[in-house]
C-alpha positions as CSV (number, residue, x, y, z in Angstrom):
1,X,-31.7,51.3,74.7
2,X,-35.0,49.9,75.0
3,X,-38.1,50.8,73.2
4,X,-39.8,52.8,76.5
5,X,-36.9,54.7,76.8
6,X,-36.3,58.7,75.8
7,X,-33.1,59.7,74.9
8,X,-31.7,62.1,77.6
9,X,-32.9,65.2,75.4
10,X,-36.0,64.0,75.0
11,X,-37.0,63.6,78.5
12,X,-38.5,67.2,79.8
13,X,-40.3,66.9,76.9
14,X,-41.9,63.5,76.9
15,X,-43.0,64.1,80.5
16,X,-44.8,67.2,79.3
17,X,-46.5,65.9,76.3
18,X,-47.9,62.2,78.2
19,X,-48.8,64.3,81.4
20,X,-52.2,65.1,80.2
21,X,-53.4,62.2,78.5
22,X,-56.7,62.5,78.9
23,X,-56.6,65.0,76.3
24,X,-54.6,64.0,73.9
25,X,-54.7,64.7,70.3
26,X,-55.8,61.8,67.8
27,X,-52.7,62.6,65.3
28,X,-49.4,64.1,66.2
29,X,-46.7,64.9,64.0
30,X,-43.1,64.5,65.4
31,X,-40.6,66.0,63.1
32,X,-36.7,67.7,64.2
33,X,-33.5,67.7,62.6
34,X,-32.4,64.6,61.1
35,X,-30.6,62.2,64.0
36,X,-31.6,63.7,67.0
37,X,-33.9,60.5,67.6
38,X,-37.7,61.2,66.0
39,X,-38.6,57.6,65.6
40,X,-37.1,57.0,69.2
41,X,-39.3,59.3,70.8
42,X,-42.2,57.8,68.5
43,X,-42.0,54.4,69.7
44,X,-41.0,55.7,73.1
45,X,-44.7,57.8,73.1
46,X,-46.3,55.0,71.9
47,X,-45.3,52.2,74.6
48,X,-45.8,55.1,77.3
49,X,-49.6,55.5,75.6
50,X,-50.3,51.7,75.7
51,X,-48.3,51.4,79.0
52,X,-50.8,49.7,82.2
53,X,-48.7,51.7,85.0
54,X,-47.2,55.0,83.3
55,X,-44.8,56.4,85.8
56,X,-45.4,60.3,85.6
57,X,-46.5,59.8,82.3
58,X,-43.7,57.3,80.7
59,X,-44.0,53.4,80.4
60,X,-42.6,51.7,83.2
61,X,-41.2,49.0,81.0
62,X,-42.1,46.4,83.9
63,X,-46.3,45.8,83.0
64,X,-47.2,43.2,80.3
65,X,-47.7,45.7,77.8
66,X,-44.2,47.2,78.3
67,X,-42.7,43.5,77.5
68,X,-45.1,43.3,74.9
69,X,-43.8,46.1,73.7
70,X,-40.5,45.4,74.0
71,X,-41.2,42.0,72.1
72,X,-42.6,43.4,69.2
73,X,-46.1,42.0,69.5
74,X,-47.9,44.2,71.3
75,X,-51.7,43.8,69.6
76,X,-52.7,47.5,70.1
77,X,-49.5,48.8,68.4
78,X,-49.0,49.2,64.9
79,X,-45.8,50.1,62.8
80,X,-46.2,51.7,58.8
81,X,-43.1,52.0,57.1
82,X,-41.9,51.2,53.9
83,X,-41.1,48.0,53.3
84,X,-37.7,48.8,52.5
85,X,-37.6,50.4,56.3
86,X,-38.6,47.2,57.7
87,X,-36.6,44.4,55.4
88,X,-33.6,47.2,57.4
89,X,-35.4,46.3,60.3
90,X,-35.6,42.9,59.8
91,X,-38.8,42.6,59.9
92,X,-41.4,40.9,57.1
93,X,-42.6,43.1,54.5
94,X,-46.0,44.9,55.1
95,X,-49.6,43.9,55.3
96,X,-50.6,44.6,51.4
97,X,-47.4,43.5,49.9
98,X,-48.5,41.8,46.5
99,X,-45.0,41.8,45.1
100,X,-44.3,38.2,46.8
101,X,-40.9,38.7,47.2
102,X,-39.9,39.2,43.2
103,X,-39.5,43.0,43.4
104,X,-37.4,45.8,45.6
105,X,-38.7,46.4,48.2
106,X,-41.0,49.8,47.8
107,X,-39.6,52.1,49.6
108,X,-42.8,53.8,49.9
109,X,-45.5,53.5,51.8
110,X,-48.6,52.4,49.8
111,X,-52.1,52.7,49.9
112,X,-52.8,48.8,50.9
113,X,-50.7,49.4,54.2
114,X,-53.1,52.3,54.8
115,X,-56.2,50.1,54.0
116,X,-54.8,47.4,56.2
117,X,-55.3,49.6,59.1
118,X,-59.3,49.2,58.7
119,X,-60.3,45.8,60.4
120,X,-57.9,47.1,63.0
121,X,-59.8,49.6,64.1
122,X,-62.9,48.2,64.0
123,X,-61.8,45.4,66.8
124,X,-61.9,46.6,70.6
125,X,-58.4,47.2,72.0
126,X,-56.8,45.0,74.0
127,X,-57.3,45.9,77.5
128,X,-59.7,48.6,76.8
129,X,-56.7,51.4,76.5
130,X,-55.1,53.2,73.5
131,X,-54.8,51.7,70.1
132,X,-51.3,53.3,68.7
133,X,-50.5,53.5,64.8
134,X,-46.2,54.8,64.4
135,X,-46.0,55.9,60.9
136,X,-42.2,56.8,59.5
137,X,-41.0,57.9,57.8
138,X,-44.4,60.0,57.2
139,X,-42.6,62.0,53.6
140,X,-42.8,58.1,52.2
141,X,-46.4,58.3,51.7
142,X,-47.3,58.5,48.2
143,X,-49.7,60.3,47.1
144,X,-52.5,58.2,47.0
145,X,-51.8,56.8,50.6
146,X,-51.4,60.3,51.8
147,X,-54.9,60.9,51.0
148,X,-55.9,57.7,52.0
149,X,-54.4,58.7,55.7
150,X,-56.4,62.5,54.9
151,X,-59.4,60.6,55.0
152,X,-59.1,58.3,58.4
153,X,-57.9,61.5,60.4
154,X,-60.7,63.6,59.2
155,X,-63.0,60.9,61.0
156,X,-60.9,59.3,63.2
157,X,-61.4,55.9,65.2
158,X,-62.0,56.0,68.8
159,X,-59.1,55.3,71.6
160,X,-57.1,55.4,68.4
161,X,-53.4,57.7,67.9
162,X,-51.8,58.4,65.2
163,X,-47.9,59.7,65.6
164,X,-46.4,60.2,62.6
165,X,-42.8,60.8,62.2
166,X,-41.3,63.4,60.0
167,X,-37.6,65.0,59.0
168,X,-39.0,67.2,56.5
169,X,-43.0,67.9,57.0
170,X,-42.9,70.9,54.0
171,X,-42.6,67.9,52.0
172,X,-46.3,66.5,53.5
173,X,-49.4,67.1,52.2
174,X,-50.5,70.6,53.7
175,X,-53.9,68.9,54.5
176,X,-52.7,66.0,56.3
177,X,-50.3,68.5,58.1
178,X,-53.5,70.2,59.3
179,X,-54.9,67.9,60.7
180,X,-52.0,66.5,63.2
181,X,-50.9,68.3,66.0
182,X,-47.1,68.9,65.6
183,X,-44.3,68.4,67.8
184,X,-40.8,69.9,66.8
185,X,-37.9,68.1,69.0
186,X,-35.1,69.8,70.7
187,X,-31.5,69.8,69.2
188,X,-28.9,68.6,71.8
189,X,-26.7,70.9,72.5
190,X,-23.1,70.3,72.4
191,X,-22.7,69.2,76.0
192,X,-25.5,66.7,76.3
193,X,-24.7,65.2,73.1
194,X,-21.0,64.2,73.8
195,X,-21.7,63.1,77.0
196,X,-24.5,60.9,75.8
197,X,-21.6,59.4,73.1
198,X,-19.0,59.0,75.9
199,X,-21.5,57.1,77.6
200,X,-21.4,54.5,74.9
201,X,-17.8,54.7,74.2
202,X,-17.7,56.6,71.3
203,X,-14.2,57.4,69.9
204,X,-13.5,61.0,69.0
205,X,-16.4,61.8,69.3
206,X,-16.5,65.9,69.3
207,X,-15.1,65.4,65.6
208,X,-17.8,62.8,65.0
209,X,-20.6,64.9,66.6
210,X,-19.4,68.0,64.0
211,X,-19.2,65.7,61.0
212,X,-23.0,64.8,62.0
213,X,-24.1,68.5,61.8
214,X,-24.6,68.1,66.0
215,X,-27.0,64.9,65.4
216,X,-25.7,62.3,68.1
217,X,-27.7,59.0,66.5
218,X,-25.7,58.6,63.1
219,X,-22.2,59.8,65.0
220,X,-23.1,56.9,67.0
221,X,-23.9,54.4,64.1
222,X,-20.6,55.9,62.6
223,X,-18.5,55.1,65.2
224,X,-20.1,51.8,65.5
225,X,-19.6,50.8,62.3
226,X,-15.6,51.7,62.7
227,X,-16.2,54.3,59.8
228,X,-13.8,56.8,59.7
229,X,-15.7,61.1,61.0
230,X,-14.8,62.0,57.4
231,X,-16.4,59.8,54.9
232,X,-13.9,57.6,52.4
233,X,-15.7,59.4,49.3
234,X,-15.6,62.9,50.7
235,X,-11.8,62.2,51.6
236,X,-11.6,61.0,48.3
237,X,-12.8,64.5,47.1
238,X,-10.6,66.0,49.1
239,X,-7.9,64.3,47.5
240,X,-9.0,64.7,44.2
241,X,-9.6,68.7,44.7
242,X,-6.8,70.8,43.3
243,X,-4.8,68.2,41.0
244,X,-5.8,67.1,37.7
245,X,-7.0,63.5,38.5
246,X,-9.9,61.8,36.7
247,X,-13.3,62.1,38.5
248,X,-14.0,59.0,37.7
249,X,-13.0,57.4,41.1
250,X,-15.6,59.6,42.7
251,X,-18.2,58.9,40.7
252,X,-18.2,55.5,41.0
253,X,-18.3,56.5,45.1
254,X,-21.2,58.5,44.7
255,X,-22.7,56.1,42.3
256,X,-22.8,53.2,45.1
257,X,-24.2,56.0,47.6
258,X,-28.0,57.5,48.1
259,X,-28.0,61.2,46.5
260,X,-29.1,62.5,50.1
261,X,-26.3,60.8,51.6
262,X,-23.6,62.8,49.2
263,X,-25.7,65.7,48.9
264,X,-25.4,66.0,52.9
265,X,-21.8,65.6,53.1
266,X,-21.3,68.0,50.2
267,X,-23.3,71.1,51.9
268,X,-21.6,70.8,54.6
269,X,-18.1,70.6,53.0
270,X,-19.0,74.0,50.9
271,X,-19.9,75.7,54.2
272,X,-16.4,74.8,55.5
273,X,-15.0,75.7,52.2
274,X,-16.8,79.2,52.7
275,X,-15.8,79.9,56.1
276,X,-11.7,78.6,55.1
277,X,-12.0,82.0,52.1
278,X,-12.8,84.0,55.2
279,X,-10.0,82.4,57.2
280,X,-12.2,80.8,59.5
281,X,-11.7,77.4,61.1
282,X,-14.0,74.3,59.6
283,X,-17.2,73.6,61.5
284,X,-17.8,70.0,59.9
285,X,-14.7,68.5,59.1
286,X,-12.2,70.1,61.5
287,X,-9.7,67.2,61.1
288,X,-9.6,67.9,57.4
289,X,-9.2,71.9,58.6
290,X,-5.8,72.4,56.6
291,X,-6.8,70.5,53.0
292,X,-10.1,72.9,53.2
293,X,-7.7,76.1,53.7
294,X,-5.5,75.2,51.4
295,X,-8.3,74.5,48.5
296,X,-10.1,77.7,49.4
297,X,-7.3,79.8,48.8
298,X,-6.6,78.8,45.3
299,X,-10.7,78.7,43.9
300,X,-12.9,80.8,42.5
301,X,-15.1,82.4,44.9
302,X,-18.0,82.8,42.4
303,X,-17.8,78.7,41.0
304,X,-18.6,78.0,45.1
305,X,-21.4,79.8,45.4
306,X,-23.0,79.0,42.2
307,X,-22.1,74.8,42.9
308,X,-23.2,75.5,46.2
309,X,-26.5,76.6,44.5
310,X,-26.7,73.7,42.6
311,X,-26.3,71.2,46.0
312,X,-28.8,73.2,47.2
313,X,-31.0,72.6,43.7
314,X,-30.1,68.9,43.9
315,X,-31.8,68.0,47.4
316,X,-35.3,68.5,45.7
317,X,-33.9,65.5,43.0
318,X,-32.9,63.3,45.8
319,X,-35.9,61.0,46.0
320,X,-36.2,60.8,42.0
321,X,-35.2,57.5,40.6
322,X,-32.6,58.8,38.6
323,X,-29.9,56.6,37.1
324,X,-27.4,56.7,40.1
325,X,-24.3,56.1,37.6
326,X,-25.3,59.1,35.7
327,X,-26.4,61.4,38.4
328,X,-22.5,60.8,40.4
329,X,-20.7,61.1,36.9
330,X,-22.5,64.5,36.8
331,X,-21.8,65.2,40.5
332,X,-18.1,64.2,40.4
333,X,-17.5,66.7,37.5
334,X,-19.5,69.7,38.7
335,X,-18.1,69.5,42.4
336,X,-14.2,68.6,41.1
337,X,-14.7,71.4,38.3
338,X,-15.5,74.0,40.9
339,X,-12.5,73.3,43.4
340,X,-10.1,73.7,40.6
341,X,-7.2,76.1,41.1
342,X,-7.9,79.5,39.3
343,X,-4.9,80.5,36.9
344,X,-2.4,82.0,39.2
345,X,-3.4,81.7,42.0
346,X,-1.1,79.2,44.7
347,X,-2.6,76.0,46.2
């Protein structure tokens, strides 16, 4: 896939939002479910906005600014993300960096990226067109560079656009919010995301697909990186649930794993754990459909729901630098505790 391109979802959509142009809103926030391609369709908009012969609207990915584009140097396009984003991207850190290579990379994105931004727009564009600023994830903006942002929008340059990309934008300043248009993406349905994963040879990929909550981009990175649709520490769980093992295994699984990532895979396992007590199939993890039944039926109905309310607690700590050893020990005994086999009852 190249970076002009729209995933097949994304298509109707695109050609409705670039067709008037002319118009077109200084700041737009692009936000959707998590892996259905929000950063795609950023970078997509933004080579379309800079392209020199947009076909109805979309780059034509045959000008010099589409293989500019493509290249990565295009002058009028501009990418903020966290440095830890881009050292994933393999890219150099950001403009503003003063940690000279000793530290983590931030995995926010700072005021001094923000800042950097201001000789930029003070210099004519390229070829007289747009000037385009991608911003993602936007919910890495700290504080201070979230007002910093405020501040530029509220008096923004000319032939300037801002797109911002977003999974969760309650978590954005309400301001800042305000002052962006906002564009929700479309879910795939069932149909047009397997098709697109057949089309790059994904294996099983209906299970894969479900195990994704319906999000097409990580089933595909899954299947790419010959991971197994259920996760080694959830089938670890899974394992562990209904004996009298140590959590300890787990723990250390969770601990070498971002709290999202678990915290994810967890929710979705407690709605498959719900709908097994009501002898209903698994919606997540249907090849793990008869370990889920058989757990449910020997649990306590009331220790799911309240650890279910706890996962649900947990997703507002998953950002905090807490000590990841401690926070999976915790995890590991909480979530093995509640699958436990009530007193009896038969596994």
């Amino acid at each position: 896939m190249t970076a002009f391109e729209f995933l097949p979802w994304q298509q109707a959509l695109a050609g409705e939002w670039l067709a008037s142009r002319d118009r077109f809103a200084h700041a737009w926030l692009i936000h959707g479910l998590p892996g259905i391609g929000q950063q795609a369709f950023a970078a997509a908009g933004a080579a379309s906005l800079l392209c020199e012969s947009p076909q109805s609207g979309l780059a034509c990915g045959q000008c010099q600014a589409c293989r500019w584009v493509q290249a990565g140097n295009h002058p009028d396009l501009r990418r903020i993300r966290p440095d830890a984003v881009a050292a994933l991207e393999g890219a150099a850190a950001e403009d503003g960096d003063e940690s000279g290579g000793k530290k983590q990379p931030s995995r926010d994105i700072r005021i001094e990226q923000i800042r950097s931004l201001l000789p930029w727009f003070n210099t004519a564009t390229h070829r007289g067109g747009w000037r385009v600023a991608l911003l993602y994830p936007a919910e890495s903006l700290n504080t201070i560079a979230a007002n910093a942002l405020l501040k530029i929008l509220e008096e923004p340059p000319a032939h300037t656009v801002f797109l911002l990309v977003a999974h969760a934008p309650d978590r954005l300043l309400p301001t800042l919010v305000s002052r962006c248009r906002r564009l929700p993406l479309p879910v795939p349905d069932a149909q047009q995301a397997l098709a697109w994963l057949q089309r790059h040879q994904v294996d099983h990929a209906a299970t894969r697909l479900a195990a994704a909550g319906g999000a097409p981009l990580p089933a595909l990175e899954q299947a790419q990186a010959q991971q197994p649709a259920t996760p080694a520490w959830l089938s670890l769980f899974l394992d562990l649930a209904g004996g009298a093992g140590t959590s300890a295994p787990l723990a250390d699984a969770l601990a070498a794993l971002e709290p999202a990532v678990w915290l994810d895979g967890f929710q979705r396992l407690w709605l498959d754990l719900s709908l097994a007590t009501h002898e209903l199939p698994a919606r997540y993890y249907p090849e793990q459909d008869a370990g889920i039944r058989r757990i449910a039926r020997a649990l306590d109905a009331g220790a799911l729901a309240r650890t279910g309310q706890w996962l649900q607690e947990q997703r507002r700590l998953a950002q905090h630098p807490l000590n990841p050893k401690l926070l999976g020990d915790h995890a590991a005994q909480r979530l093995l505790q509640a699958v436990r086999p009530v007193a009896g009852r038969p596994s």
